[in-house]
Each structure stands twice: as structure tokens, then as C-alpha cells.
C-alpha positions in Angstrom: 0.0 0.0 0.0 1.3 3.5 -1.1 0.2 5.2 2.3 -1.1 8.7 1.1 1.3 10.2 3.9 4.7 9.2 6.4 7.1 10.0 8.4 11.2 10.9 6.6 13.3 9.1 9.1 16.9 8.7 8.4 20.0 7.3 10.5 20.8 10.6 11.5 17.5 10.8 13.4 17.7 7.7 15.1 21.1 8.3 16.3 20.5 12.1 18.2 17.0 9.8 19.7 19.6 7.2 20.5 21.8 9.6 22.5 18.9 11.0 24.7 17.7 7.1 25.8 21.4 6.9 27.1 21.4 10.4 28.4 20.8 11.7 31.9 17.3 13.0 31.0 14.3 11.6 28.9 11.9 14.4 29.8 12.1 18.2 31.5 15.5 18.3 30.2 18.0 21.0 27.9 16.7 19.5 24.9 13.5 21.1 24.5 15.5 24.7 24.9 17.3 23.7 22.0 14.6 23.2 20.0 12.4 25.6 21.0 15.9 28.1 20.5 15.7 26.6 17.1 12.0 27.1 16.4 12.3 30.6 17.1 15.5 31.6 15.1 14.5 29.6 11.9 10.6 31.7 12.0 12.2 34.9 13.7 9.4 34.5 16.7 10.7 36.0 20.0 9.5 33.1 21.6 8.6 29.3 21.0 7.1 26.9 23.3 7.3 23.2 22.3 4.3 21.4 23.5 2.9 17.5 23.2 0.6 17.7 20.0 -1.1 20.3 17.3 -4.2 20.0 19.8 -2.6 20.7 22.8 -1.0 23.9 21.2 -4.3 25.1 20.1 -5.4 24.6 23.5 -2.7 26.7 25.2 -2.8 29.3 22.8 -6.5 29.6 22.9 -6.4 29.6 27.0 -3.4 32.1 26.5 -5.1 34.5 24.4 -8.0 34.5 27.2 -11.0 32.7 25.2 -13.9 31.9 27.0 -17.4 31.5 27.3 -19.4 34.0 25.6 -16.7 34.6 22.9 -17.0 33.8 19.5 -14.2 33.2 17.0 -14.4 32.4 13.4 -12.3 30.0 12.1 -13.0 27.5 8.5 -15.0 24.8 8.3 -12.2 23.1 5.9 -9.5 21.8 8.8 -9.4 18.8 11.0 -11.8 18.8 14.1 -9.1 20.2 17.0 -9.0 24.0 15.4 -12.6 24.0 16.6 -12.7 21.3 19.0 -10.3 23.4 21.8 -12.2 26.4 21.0 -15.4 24.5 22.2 -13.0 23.2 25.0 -12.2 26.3 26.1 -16.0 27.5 26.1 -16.0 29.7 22.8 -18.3 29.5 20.2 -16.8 28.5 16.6 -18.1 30.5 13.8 -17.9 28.9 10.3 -16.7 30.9 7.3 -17.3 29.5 3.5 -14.2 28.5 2.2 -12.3 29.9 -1.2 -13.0 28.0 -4.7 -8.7 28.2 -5.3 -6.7 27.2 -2.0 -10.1 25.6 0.1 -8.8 28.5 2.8 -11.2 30.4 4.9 -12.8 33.3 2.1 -11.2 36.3 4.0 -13.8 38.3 1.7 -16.6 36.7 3.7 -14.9 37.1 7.8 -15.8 41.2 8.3 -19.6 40.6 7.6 -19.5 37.5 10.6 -18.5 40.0 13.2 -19.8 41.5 16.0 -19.8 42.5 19.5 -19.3 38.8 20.8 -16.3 38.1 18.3 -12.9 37.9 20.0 -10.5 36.3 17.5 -9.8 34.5 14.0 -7.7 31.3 13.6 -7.2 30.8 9.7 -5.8 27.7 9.0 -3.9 27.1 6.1 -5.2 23.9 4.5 -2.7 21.3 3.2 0.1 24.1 3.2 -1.3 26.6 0.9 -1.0 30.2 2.7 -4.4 32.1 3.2 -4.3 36.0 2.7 -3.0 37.0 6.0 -2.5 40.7 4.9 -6.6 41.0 4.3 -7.1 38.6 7.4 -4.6 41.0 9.8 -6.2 44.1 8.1 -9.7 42.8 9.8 -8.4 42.4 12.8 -6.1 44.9 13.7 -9.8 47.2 12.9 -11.9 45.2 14.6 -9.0 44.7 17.6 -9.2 40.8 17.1 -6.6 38.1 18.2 -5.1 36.5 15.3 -4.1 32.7 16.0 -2.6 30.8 12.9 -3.4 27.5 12.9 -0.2 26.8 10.8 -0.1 22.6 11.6 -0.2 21.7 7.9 2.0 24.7 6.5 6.0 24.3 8.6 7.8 25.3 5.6 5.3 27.1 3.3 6.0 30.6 2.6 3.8 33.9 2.4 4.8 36.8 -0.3 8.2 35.2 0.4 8.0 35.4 4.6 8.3 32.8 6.4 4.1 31.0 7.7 4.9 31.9 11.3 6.6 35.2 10.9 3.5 36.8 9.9 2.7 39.0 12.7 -0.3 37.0 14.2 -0.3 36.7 17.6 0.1 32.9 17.6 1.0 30.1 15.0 1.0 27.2 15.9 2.7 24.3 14.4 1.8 19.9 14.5 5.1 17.6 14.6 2.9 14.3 14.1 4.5 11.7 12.0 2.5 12.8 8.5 3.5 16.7 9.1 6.5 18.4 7.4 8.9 17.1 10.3 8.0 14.8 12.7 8.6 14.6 16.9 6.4 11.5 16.8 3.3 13.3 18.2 4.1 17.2 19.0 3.8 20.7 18.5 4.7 24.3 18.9 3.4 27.7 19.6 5.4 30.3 18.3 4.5 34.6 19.4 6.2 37.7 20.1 4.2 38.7 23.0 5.9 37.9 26.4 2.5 38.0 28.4 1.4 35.2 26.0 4.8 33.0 26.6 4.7 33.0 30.3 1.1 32.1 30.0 1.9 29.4 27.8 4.9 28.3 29.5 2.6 27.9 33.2 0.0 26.1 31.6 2.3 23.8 29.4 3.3 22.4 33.5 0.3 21.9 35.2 0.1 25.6 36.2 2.6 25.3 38.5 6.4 27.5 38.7 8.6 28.0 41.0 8.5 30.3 43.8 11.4 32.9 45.0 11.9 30.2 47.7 12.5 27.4 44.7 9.2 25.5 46.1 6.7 24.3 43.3 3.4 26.3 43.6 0.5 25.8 41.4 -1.0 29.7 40.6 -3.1 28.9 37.7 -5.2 25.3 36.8 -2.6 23.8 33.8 -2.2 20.8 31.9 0.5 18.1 31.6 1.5 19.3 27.5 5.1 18.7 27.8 7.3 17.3 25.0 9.9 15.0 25.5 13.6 15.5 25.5 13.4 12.1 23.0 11.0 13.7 20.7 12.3 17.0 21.3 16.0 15.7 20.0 14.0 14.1 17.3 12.5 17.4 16.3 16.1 19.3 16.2 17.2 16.7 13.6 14.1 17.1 11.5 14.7 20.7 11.5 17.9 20.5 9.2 15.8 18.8 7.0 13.1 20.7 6.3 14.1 22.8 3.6 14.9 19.2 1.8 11.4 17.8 2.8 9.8 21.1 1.5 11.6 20.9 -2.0 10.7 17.3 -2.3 7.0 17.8 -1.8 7.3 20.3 -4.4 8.8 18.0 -6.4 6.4 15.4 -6.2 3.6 18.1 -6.4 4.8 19.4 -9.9 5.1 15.5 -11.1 1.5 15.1 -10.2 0.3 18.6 -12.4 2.6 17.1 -15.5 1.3 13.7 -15.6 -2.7 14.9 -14.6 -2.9 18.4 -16.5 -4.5 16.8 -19.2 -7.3 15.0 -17.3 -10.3 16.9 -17.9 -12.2 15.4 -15.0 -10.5 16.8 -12.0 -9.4 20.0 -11.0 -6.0 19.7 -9.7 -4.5 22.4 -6.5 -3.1 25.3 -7.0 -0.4 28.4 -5.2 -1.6 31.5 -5.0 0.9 33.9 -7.3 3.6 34.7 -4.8 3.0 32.0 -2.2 5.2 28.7 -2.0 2.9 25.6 -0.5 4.5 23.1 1.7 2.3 20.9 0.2 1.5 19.2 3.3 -1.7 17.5 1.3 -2.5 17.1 -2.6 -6.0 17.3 -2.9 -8.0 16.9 -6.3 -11.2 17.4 -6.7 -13.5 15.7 -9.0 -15.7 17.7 -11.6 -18.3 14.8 -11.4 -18.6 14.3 -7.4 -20.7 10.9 -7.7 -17.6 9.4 -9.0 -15.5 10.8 -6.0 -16.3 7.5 -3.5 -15.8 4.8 -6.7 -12.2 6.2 -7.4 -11.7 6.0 -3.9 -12.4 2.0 -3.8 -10.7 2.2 -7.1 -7.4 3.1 -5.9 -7.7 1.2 -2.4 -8.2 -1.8 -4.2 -5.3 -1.0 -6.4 -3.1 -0.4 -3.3 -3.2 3.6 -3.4 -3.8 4.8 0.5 -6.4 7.6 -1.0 -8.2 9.7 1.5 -10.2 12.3 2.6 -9.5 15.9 3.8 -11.5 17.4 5.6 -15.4 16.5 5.0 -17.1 20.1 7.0 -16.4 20.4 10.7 -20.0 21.7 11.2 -21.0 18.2 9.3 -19.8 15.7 11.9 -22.5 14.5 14.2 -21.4 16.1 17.1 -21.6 19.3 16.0 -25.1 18.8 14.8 -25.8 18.1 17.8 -24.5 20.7 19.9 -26.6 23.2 17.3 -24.8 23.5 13.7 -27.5 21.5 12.6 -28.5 24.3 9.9 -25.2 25.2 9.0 -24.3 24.7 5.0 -21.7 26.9 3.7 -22.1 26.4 -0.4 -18.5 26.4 -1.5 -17.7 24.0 1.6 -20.3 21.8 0.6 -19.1 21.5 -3.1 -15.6 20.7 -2.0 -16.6 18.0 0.6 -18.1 16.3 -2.0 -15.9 15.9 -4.7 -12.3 16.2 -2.4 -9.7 13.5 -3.2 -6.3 13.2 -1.4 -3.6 11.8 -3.0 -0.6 10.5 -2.0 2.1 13.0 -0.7 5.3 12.6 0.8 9.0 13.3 0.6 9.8 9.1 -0.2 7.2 9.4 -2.7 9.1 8.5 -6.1 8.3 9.6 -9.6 7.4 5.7 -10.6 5.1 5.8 -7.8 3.7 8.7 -8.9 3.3 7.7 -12.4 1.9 4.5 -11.4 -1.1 6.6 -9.0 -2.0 8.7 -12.3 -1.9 6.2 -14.7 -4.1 4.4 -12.1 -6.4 7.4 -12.1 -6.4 7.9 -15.6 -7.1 4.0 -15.9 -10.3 4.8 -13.6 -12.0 7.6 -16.1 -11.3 5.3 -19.6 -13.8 2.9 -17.4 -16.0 5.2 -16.8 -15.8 7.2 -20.4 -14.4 10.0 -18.6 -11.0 10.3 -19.9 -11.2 13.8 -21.5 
């Protein structure tokens, strides 16, 4: 099976993970400095605080930024259920945007009109590594006085009118390290910010809420959560680091393979960059002009050993969130992509045969069904 994602692991990698299992410290220790040190010089953040998963990152920065009860924030419908689910968690209201018909990003065209007095923030996330339009999106909020949190988990790497996605001048980004992300910890994350009331925040509640005293005794001020990264995964992520700039070009590799040998295929639409932006091309998603046929080429390639998959059907969709009162929410574009969304495989280990072999396969899929051109 071609898995449509996974983790770049070389000998290099396992040898620095080697190092900290016969180290003094597994956990707590100067590792995590070092790669929080390194988070923050390669994205030009003032601070970074390395955390145990994309989730638990939105978490912190959401309690960080002060979120709660009564607030809402608007965020897309088009990203995996923790950029909502931690806003829920934290008591705030999620407030679905429709989606653009180019990069699937939030439509910053459509966020002024959902504000008002209850609206605290915006977390635009940028879907499978494609940048959204932070200039319009900061413009809104620096009007409106809103917190800008990045959700930035699928885009380490990617690139904005040439800066850096995390040196964008939100007031968080935060970053995913899990194994199908642009570098890998195992599980893991990061929140990266220039604002020092923010860090110490989300340094107290990375440790249960608790800091030391002036007398060196633990005392817990604040309630916190256990979010700490290992020094094993944190070692891990320092290694992975070097690499990125590699993993990046190979994914852009890979994603100009798949325009040359699809380009012709008049049933699907395949992604594009903005003019200006560079992807990290976290996800390559098609979509198919003829969505009844979206589930069949599914099978289709899972039967032909192609790990095709699906991001993201509509966060107001799933069941729980009908239930807790999204019931009536349909967003058109949103619906039109959830429909006919198709992700194919994407990784740096992903070769140009195998790449060959998935369109051909795809290709193979519309002659059956007369759909070829």
C-alpha cells in the first residue's frame, strides 16, 4: 500500500534519539531549549514553546489568548476537528466561514460581515500548506481589535509573499510535529509569538500551572495541563529541523510531477499556489468535476493499493456538531468541496514511478468510466 502520507526518518534521526535514551534525561531536560531556541530563530518569533501535539497547542494558545465563554471566534470549516474542538473546549463558540473556490482557505472576503460585539478572534488555518491571505485577514483584525491565531499545523515550511508562515505578525501560529507533518517529533507541537504576556502564560500552563517560587518551592497559581514534549521527541525534532528545507523541496517536487502527468485529465481540478506564495504541500487534494464518481475512485485506488483519503469532509458536518446546534449550518462552497475532495498521496519518499503508477491508475479509472477527456 502507497500510504497517502509518512514519516522521513533517516540514521541521523535515530542516532540524536539514540543519544537522549542513554542520556541523563528523557523528559524536562535541555533538549526542549534547544529546540524551542531553534523554532524561534529559523521563523524569527521572540518566543517558542514546544508542547505534546497540534491539539494541545491550540489549547494553550486559545487559553493564552484568554477565550472563553461567551466569545466567538471564526475559524474554517475546511480543517481537521481540533481548530474548533479546543475552541469549544475552552468554552468559545466556533463560527464557520465558506471556504475559497482556489486554495479551500477560509474566504477572507466573507470574515468582516460575521463579526460583531461577541467576536474575539480568528484562527485561519492554512489547508494542506497553501498560505491564506494573511495581509486582508490581519487588516480585519487589527480594525476590529481581534486576536489572530494561525493554525499553521499543515503549512511548517510554506511561505507567504516570500516570509516565512509563522513570521507573519499574528499573535500565535501554531505548528503539528505528528509523523505525516513536514517534520515529525512522533506526536508534538509548537506555539510560536512575540508577546511575552502570552509566553509565560503558555509556559505555566504547558506544566500543570505550577512555577517556581522565589523560595525554589513548586506552587500551582493557575489550573494547567500536563503538555510537555519529551527531550526524546524534542532531540527528534532538532534533527528534523535540518531537514526541512529538503522535505519542503521534495514535496514540491512530487507536487509538480502530479500537475505534469494529470494536466491533461479533464475530469478533475488539480491544486493550485496563489501567485507569490510557495505551498508546503502538506496535502495534494483533487477534486473531482463529477462528485458521484468521488467515492468509486476512492475504492478504485484502495483496491489498487493507493492509501487515497479524505480531507476534511465540513467540521460543522460531523455529528457532534449537529448536535451541539450546527445543525443548519451549510456553507455552499464548503459543501461542493466535501463532495468531490480526493487526497492523493504525498510525501517526501514518494518516487516519480510511484507517482506515475497513481495517475496512470487514475487515468485508468475515467477510460472505465468514459471520462477520460
Amino acid at each position: 500500500m502507497i500510504p497517502y502520507s509518512r514519516q522521513t526518518i533517516d540514521q541521523s534521526d535515530v542516532r540524536t534519539v539514540l543519544w537522549v535514551l542513554n542520556s541523563e534525561y528523557l523528559t524536562q531536560g535541555p533538549k526542549i531549549l534547544k529546540f524551542e531556541k531553534a523554532l524561534s530563530r529559523a521563523y524569527g518569533a521572540r518566543y517558542a514553546v514546544a508542547v505534546s501535539s497540534g491539539t494541545a497547542a491550540l489549547h494553550l494558545a486559545y487559553l493564552a489568548a484568554g477565550l472563553e465563554k461567551g466569545n466567538e471566534v471564526i475559524t474554517t470549516p475546511n480543517t481537521f476537528a481540533a481548530t474548533a474542538n479546543m475552541l469549544l473546549a475552552v468554552g468559545a463558540k466556533p463560527i464557520f466561514c465558506d471556504i475559497r473556490q482556489d486554495t479551500y482557505n477560509v474566504d477572507e472576503k466573507q470574515i468582516e460581515r460575521l463579526i460583531n460585539k461577541r467576536t474575539k478572534a480568528i484562527v485561519p488555518v492554512h489547508f494542506a500548506g497553501q498560505p491564506c491571505d494573511m495581509d486582508a485577514i490581519l487588516r480585519i483584525a487589527r480594525k476590529h481589535k481581534l486576536i489572530v491565531i494561525e493554525d499553521a499545523c499543515h503549512a511548517l515550511g510554506a511561505r507567504y509573499k516570500n516570509r516565512k508562515i509563522g513570521s507573519l505578525g499574528s499573535d500565535m501560529s501554531v505548528f503539528s510535529f505528528h509523523a505525516v507533518k513536514a517534520i515529525t517529533t512522533g506526536e508534538g507541537g509548537a506555539i510560536l509569538t512575540d508577546n511575552k504576556i502570552f509566553y509565560q502564560k503558555l509556559l505555566l500552563q504547558r506544566t500543570h500551572g505550577i512555577s517556581k517560587n522565589h523560595q525554589g518551592k513548586n506552587i500551582m497559581t493557575t489550573l494547567g495541563y500536563n503538555y510537555r514534549l519529551t527531550d526524546i521527541q524534542a532531540a527528534l525534532g532538532i534533527s528534523q529541523l535540518q531537514k526541512l528545507d529538503k522535505f519542503i523541496k521534495m514535496r514540491r517536487q512530487i507536487s509538480t510531477w502530479y500537475r505534469s502527468e494529470l494536466k491533461d485529465l479533464q475530469a478533475v481540478i488539480l491544486p493550485k499556489e496563489v501567485k507569490g506564495n510557495n505551498s508546503g504541500w502538506h496535502l495534494y487534494v483533487i477534486l473531482l468535476k463529477n462528485s458521484s464518481l468521488r467515492d468509486s475512485l476512492w475504492s478504485y485506488l484502495r483496491g489498487k493499493g493507493i492509501g487515497a483519503n479524505f480531507h476534511y469532509p465540513a467540521v460543522y458536518g460531523h455529528p457532534y456538531y449537529r448536535k451541539i446546534g450546527y445543525q443548519k449550518t451549510k456553507l455552499p462552497v464548503m459543501e461542493d468541496y466535501q463532495r468531490s475532495c480526493l487526497t492523493l498521496p504525498c510525501y517526501p519518499a514518494l518516487s516519480r514511478r510511484q507517482v506515475g503508477f497513481i495517475a496512470r491508475t487514475i487515468k485508468q479509472f475515467f477510460i472505465k468510466h468514459g471520462k477520460a477527456h
